[in-house]
N, C-alpha and C positions, 0 to 999 in steps of 0.2 A: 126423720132426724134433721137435725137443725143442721146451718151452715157454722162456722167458728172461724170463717174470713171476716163476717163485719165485725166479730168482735176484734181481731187480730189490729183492724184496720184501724177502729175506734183507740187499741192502746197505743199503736204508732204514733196514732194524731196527737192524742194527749200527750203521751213523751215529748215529741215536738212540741206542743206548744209549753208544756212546761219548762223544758229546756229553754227556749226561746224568753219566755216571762224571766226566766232566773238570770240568763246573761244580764236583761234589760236592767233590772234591779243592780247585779254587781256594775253596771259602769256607769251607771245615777252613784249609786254608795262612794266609789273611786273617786266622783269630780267633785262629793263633798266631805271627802277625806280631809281633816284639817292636820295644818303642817305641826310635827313634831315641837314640844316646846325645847329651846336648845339646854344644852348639857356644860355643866359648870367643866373651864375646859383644864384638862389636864396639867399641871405642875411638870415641866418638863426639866427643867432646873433640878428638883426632888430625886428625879428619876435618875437623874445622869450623876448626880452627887452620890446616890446607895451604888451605881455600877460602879463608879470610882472606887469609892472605899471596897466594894468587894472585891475589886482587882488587886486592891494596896493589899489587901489582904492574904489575895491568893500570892503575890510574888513573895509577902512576908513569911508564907507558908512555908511554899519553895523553899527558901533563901536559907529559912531553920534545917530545912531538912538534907540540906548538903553536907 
């Protein structure tokens, strides 16, 4: 009967060395990772104009309902 250590040892190695190949890939991939293109930037002005008017609105609410 055969031993079933070399092979154990043979799938260790392989593991390792594929883990090992796979890291080296992702941190090559990462350093030519290109930078995001930027994003048209948000209308802040917009934004705080609809919270206004929803407030005017919530007090106008209130104000009926007393």
């Amino acid at each position: 009967m055969e031993s079933i250590e070399p092979k154990i040892v043979a799938a260790i190695a392989g593991a390792i060395t594929a883990y090992t190949e796979e890291t080296a890939l992702w941190s090559v991939s990462e350093k030519k990772k290109e930078a995001l293109p930027a994003v048209e930037p948000i209308n802040l002005w917009g934004i705080a104009g609809r919270q206004d008017l929803m407030l005017q609105r919530r007090l106008w609410q209130l104000r009926l309902c007393k």
